[in-house]
MIVORO-84564 format. One line per 4 residues: number of its first residue (from 1); their letters; for each residue x, y, z of N, C-alpha, C. Coordinates in steps of 0.05 Angstrom, whole numbers. Layout:
NUM	A	X/Y/Z/X/Y/Z/X/Y/Z ~ ...
//
This chain:
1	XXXX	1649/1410/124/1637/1387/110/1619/1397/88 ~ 1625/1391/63/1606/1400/43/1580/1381/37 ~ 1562/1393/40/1531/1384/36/1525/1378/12 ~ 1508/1358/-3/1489/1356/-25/1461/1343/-17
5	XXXX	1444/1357/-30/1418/1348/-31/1423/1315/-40 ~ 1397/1307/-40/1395/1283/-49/1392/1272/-72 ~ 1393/1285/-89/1390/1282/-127/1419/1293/-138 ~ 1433/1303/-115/1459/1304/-128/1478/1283/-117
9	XXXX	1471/1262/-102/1487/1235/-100/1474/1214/-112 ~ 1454/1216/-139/1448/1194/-152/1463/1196/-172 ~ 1463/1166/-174/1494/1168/-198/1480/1168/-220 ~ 1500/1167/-236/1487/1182/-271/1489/1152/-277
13	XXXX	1467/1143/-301/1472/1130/-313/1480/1125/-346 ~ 1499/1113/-357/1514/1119/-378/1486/1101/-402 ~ 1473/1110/-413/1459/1088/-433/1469/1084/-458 ~ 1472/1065/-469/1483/1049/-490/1474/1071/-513
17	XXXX	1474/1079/-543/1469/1089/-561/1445/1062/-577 ~ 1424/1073/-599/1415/1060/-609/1434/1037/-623 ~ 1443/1051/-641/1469/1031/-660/1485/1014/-635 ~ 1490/1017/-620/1503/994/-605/1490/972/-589
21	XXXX	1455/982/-591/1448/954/-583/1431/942/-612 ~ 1434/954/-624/1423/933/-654/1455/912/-656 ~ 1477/928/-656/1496/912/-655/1505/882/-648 ~ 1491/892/-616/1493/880/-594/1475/856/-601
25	XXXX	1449/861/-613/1433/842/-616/1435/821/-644 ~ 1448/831/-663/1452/818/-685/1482/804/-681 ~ 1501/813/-660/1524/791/-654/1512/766/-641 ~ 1485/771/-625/1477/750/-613/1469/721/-636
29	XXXX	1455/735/-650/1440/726/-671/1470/707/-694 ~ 1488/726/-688/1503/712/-710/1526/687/-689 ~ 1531/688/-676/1550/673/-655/1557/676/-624 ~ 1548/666/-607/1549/672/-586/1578/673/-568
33	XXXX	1595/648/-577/1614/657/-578/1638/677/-600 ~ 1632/671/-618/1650/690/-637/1643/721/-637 ~ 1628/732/-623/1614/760/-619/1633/769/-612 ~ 1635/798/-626/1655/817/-614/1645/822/-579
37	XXXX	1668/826/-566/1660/824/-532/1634/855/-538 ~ 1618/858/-517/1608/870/-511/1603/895/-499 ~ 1610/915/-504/1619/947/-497/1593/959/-489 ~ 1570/951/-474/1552/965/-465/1559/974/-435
41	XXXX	1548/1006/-421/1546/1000/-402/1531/994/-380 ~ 1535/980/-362/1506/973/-344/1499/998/-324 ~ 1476/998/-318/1463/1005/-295/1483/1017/-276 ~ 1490/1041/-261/1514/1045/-241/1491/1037/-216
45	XXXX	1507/1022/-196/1503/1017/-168/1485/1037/-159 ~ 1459/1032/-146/1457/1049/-124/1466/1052/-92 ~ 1471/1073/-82/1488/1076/-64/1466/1090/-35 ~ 1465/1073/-9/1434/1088/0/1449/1117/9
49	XXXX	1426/1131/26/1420/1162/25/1443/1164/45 ~ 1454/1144/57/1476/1153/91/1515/1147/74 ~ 1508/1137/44/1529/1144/32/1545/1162/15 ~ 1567/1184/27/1567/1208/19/1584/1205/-11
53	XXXX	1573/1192/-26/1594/1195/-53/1586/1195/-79 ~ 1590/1201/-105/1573/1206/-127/1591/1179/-145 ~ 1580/1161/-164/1594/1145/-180/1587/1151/-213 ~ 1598/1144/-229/1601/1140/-255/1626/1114/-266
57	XXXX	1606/1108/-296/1633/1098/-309/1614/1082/-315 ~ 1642/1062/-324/1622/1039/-339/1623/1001/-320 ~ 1607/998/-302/1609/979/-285/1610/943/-296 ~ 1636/944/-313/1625/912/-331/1660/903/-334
61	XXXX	1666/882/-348/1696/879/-338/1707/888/-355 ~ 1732/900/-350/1748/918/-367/1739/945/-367 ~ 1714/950/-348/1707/974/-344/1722/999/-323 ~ 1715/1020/-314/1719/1032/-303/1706/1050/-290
65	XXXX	1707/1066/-269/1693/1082/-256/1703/1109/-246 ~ 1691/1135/-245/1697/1156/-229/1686/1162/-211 ~ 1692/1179/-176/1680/1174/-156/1683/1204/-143 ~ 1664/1220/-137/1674/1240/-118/1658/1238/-91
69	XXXX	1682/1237/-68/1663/1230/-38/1668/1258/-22 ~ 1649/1261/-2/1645/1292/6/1666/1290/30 ~ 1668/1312/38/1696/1327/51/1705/1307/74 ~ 1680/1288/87/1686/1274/114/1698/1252/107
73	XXXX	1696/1239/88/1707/1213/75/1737/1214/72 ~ 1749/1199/90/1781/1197/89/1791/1185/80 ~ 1782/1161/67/1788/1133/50/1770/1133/37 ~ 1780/1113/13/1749/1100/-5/1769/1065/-14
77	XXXX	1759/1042/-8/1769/1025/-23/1759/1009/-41 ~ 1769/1002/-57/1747/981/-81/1765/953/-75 ~ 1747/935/-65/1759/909/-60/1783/907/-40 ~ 1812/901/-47/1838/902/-40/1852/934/-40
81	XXXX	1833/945/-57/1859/965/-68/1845/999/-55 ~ 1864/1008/-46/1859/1033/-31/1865/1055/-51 ~ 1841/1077/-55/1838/1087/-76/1851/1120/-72 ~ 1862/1134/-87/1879/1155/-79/1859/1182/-84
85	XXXX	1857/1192/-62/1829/1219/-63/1855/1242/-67 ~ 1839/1254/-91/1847/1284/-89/1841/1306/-69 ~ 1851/1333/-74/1839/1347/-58/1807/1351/-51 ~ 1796/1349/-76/1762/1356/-83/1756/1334/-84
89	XXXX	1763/1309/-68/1747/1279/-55/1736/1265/-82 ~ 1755/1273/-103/1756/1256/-134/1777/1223/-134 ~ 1763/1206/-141/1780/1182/-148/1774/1166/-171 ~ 1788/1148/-175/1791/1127/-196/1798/1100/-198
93	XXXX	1773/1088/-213/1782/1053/-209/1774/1045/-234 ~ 1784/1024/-230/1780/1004/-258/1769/971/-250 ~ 1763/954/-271/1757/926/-257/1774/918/-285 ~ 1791/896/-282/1803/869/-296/1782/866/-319
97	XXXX	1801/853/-343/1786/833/-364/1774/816/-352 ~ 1779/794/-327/1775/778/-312/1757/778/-278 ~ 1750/800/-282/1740/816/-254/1724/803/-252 ~ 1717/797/-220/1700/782/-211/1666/791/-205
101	XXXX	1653/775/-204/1617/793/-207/1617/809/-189 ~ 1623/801/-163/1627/836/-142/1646/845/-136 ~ 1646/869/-123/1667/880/-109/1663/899/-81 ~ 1669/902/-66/1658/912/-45/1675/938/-43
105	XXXX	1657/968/-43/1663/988/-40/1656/1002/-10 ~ 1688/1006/-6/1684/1020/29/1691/1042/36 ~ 1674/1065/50/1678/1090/51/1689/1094/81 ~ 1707/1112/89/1717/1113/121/1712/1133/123
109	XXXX	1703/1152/139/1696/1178/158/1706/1185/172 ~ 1717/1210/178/1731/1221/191/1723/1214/219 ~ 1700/1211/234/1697/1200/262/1695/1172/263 ~ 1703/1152/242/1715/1126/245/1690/1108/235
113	XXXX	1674/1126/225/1650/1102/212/1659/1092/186 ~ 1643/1072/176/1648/1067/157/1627/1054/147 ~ 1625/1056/108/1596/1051/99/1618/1025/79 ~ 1591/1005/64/1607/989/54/1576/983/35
117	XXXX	1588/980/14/1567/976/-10/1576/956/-37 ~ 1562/934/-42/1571/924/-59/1566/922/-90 ~ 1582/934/-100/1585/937/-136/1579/915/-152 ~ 1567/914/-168/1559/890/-190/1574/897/-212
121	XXXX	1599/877/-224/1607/885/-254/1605/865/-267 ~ 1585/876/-293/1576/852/-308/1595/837/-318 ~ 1591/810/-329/1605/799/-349/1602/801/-372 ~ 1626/800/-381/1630/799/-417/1628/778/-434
125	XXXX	1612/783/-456/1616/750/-476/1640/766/-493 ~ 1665/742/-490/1690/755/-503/1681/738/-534 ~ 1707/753/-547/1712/734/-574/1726/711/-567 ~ 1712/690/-569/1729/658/-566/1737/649/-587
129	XXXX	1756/634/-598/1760/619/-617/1769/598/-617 ~ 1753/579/-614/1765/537/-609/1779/531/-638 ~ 1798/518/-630/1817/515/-657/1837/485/-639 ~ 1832/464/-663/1828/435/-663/1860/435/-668
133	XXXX	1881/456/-658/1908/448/-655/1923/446/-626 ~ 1941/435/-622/1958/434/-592/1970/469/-601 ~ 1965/477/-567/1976/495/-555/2007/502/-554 ~ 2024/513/-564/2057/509/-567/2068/504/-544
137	XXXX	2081/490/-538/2089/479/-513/2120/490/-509 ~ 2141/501/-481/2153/502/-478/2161/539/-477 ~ 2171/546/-465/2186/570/-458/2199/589/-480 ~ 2203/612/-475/2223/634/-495/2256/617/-494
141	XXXX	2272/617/-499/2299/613/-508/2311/626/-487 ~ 2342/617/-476/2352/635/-460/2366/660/-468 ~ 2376/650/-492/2384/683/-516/2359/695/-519 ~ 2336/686/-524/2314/708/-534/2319/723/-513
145	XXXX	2306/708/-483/2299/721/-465/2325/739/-446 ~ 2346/737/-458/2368/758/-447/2362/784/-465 ~ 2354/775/-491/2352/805/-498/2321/817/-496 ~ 2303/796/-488/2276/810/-479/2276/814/-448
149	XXXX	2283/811/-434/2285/813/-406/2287/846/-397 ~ 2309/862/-412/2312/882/-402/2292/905/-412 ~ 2278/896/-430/2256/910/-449/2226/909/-430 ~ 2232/885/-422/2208/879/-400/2209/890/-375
153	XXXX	2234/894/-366/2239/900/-351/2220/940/-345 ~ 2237/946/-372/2234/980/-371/2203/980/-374 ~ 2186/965/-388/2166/963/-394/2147/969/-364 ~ 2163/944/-351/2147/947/-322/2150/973/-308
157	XXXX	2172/981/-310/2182/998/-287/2167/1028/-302 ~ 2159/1036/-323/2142/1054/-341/2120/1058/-334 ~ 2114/1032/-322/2080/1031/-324/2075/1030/-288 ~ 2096/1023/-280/2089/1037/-243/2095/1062/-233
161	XXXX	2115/1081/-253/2119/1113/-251/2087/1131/-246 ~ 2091/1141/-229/2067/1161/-219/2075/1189/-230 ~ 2061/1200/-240/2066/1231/-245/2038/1240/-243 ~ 2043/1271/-241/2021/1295/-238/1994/1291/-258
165	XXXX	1994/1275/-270/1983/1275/-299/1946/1280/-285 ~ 1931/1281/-294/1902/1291/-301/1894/1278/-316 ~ 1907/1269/-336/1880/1264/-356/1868/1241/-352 ~ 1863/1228/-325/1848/1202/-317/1817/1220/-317
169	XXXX	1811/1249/-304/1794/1257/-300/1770/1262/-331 ~ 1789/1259/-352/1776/1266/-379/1761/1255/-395 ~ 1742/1256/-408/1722/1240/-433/1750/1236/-450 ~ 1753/1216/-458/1773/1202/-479/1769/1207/-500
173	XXXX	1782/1208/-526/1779/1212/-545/1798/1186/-565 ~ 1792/1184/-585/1803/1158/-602/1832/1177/-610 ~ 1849/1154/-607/1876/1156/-614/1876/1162/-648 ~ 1860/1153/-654/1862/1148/-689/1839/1133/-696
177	XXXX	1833/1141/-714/1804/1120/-731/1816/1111/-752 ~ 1796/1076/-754/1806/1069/-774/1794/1036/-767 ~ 1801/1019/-790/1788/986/-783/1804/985/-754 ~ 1782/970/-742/1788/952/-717/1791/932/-728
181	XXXX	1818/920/-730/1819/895/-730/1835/872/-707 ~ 1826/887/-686/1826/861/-661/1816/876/-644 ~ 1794/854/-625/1791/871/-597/1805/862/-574 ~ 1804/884/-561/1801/870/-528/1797/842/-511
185	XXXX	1807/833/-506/1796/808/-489/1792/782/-506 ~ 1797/784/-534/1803/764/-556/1815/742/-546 ~ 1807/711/-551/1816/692/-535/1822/663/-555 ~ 1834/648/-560/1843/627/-570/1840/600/-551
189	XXXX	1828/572/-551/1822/553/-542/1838/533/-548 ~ 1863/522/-549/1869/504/-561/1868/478/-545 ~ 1852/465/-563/1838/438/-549/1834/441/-520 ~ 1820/461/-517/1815/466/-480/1825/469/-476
193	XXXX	1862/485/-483/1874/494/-470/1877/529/-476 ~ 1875/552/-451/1867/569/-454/1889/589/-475 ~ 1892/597/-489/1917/615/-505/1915/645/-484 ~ 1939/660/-484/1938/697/-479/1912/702/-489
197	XXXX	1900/721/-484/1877/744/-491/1886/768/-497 ~ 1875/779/-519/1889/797/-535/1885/823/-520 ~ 1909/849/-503/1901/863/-493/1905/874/-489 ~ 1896/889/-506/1882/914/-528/1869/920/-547
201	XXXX	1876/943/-555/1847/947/-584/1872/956/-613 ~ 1863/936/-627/1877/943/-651/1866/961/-669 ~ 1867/985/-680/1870/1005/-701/1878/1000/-724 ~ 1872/994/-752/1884/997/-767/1874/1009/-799
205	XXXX	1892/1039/-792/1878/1059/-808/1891/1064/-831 ~ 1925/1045/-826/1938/1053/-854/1968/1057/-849 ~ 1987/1044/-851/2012/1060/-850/2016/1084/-860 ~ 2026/1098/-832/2033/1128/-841/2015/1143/-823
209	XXXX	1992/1137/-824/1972/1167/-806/1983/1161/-775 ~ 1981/1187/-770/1991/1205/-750/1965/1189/-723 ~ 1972/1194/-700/1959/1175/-679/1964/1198/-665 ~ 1948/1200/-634/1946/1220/-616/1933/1223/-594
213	XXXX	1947/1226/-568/1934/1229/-546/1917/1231/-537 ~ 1897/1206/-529/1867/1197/-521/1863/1222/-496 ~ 1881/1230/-479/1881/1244/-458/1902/1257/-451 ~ 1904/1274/-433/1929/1292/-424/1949/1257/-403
217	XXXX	1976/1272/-409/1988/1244/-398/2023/1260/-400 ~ 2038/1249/-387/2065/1252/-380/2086/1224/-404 ~ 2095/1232/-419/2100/1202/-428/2131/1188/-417 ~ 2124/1168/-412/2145/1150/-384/2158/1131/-395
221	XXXX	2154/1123/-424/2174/1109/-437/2170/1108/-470 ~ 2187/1113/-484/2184/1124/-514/2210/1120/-517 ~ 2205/1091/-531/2234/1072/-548/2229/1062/-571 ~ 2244/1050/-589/2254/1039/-619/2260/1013/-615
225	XXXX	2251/999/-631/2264/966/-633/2261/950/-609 ~ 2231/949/-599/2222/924/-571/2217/908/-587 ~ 2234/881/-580/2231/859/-590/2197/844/-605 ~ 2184/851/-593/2155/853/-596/2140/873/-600
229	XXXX	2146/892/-591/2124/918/-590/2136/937/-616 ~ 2161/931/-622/2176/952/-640/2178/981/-635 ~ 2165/997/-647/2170/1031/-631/2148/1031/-608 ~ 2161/1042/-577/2135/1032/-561/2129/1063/-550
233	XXXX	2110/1064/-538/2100/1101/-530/2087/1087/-511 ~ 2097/1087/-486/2078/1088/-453/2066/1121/-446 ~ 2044/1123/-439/2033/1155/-434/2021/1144/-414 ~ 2027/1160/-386/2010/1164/-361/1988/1179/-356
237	XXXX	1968/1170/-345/1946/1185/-353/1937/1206/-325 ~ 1960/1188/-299/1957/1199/-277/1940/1177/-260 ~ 1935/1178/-229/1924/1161/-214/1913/1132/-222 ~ 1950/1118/-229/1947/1095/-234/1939/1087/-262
241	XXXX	1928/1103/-287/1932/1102/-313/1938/1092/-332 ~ 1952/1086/-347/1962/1099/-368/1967/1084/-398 ~ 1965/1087/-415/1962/1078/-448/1981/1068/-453 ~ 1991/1045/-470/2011/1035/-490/2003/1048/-506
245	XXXX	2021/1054/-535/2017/1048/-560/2038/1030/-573 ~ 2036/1010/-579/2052/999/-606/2057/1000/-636 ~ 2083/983/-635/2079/982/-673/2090/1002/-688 ~ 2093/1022/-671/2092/1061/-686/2109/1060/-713
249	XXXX	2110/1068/-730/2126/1071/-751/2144/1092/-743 ~ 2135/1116/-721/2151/1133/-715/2135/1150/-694 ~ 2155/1157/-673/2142/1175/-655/2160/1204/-649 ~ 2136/1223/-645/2145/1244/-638/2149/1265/-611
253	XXXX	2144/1246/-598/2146/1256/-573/2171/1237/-555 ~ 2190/1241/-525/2207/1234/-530/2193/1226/-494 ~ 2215/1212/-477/2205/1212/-447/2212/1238/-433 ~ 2183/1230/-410/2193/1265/-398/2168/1280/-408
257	XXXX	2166/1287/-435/2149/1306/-448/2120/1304/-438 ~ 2094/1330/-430/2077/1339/-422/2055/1340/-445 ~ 2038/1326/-444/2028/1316/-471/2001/1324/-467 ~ 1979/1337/-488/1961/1346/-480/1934/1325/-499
261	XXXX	1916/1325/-497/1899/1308/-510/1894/1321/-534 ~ 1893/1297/-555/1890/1313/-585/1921/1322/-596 ~ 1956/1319/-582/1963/1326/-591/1981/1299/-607 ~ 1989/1302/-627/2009/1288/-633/2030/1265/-627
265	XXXX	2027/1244/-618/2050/1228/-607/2064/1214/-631 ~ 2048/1208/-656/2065/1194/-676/2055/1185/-694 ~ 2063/1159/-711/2053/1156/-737/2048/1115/-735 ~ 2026/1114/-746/2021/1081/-748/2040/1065/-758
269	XXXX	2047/1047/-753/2070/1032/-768/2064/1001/-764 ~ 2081/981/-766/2088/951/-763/2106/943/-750 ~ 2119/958/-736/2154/954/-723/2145/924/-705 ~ 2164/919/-691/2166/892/-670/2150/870/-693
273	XXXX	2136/855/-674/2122/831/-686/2085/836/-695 ~ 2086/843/-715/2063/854/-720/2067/844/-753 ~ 2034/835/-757/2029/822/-786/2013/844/-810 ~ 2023/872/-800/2008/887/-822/2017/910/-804
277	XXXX	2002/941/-815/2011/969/-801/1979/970/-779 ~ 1987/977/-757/1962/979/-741/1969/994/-711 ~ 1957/1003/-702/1966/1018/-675/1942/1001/-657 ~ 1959/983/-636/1959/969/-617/1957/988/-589
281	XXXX	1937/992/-587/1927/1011/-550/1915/995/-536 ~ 1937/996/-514/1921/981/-483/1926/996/-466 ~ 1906/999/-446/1897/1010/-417/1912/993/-396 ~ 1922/1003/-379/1922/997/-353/1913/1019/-329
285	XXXX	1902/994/-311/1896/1016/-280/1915/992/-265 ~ 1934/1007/-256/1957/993/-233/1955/959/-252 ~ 1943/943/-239/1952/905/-245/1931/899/-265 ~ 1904/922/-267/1882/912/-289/1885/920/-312
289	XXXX	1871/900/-329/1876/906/-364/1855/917/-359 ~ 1846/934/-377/1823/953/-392/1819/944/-414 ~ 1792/950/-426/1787/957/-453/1776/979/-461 ~ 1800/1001/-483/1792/1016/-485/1769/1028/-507
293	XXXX	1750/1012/-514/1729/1023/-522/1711/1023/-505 ~ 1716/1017/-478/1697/1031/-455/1692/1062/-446 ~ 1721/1064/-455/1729/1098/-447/1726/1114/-471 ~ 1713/1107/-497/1709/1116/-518/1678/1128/-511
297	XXXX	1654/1151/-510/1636/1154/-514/1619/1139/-533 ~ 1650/1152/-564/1620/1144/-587/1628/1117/-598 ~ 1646/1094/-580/1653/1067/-600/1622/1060/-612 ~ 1629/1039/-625/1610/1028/-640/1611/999/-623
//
């Protein structure tokens, strides 16, 4: 059983940068709802002295967390979902755009105890936008949806492939810089009726520049012409993971390929249904959306 003092199971806490809470405070000032959602992170949980595990991340919705529990810990679960320990008692979670204010984290022990501690993840003020039109009413087409069906299909089956991948363990890095022009969790009201939430982070730095691996990742589906997505690049990031990119004007990496962070996957474009050139990145952990300027250090 490996030992730690007691200052090495307090969790770190992540503090916001100056510039992101002047931000923070002048979105207030300008619209409470129309404010870009909010990318601070809160306070991490404290965990008392009889629980053997260290936390990080960012505890708010669309957030995420990293977890290492000491050698006696045989399980760890967050809520529903049973969390997959490496050898060195490392794991990984995420919470929903929609995640609820708690979650209950439970540790099992090898002689059958078990500790249980409950997580606070803040809420987000998203971008709302009420708009005084009816909601479009009625379904895709049965021709659309024969030729979107099988697209959806691969789409799904991409994003539940498990591979060796690592780079869940890594500080993220930006795919590409450039205008944000959409966030995360972006929402439409029509006449009280709720629209999709936009989900992901839109990039747009220019048709043509080259885009690239936020993290090390295995890539599990890399196609041309999705009815919607146009050139699409799925990258696994490992334990439940892993990145979209859309839109691509062109990619260079193919499925299969061992992809390292910082390297190359392709070039910005407009392909599928897209109103300008922009690289479209969304997160998933297993069934939760992310937002990835959580996993960014230096977003703004």
């Amino acid at each position: 059983m490996r030992t730690r003092d007691a200052a090495a199971r307090r969790l770190s806490v992540i503090k916001p940068t100056l510039a992101r809470r002047m931000w923070w405070l002048a979105a207030l000032v300008l619209s409470a709802a129309m404010a870009p959602a909010q990318a601070r992170t809160p306070t991490a949980p404290d965990l008392t002295s009889s629980a053997q595990v260290q936390l990080d991340g960012n505890f708010i919705q669309g957030g995420w967390m990293r977890g290492t529990a000491d050698a006696d810990v045989t399980s760890v679960t967050v809520g529903d979902e049973a969390l997959t320990l490496d050898d060195s008692g490392q794991f990984f979670a995420a919470f929903d755009r929609d995640a609820a204010a708690q979650v209950q984290l439970t540790l099992t022990y090898e002689d059958g105890r078990s500790h249980r501690q409950t997580l606070n993840i803040a809420a987000r003020k998203w971008q709302i936008e009420h708009v005084n039109v009816a909601k479009r009413s009625g379904g895709a087409s049965e021709a659309w949806w024969k030729k979107r069906e099988p697209e959806w299909n691969a789409i799904q089956g991409a994003r539940a492939k498990q591979t060796d991948a690592d780079g869940w363990r890594q500080s993220f890095i930006w795919p590409v810089r450039g205008r944000i022009s959409g966030r995360f969790g972006a929402q439409r009201i029509y006449r009280g009726e709720p629209g999709s939430y936009h989900s992901g982070l839109d990039i747009a730095p220019g048709a043509g520049k080259p885009f690239v691996a936020p993290a090390d990742g295995v890539v599990v589906l890399a196609v041309q012409g999705f009815s919607l997505e146009g050139n699409l690049l799925i990258l696994d990031h490992g334990n439940g993971l892993n990145s979209a990119f859309l839109h691509a004007q062109s990619l260079a990496v193919s499925e299969g390929d061992v992809v390292t962070q910082g390297q190359l996957l392709g070039r910005v474009g407009s392909s599928g249904r897209a109103t300008g050139p922009h690289l479209h990145w969304s997160l998933k952990w297993r069934d939760a959306r992310l937002d990835p300027l959580l996993f960014l250090p230096d977003a703004e």
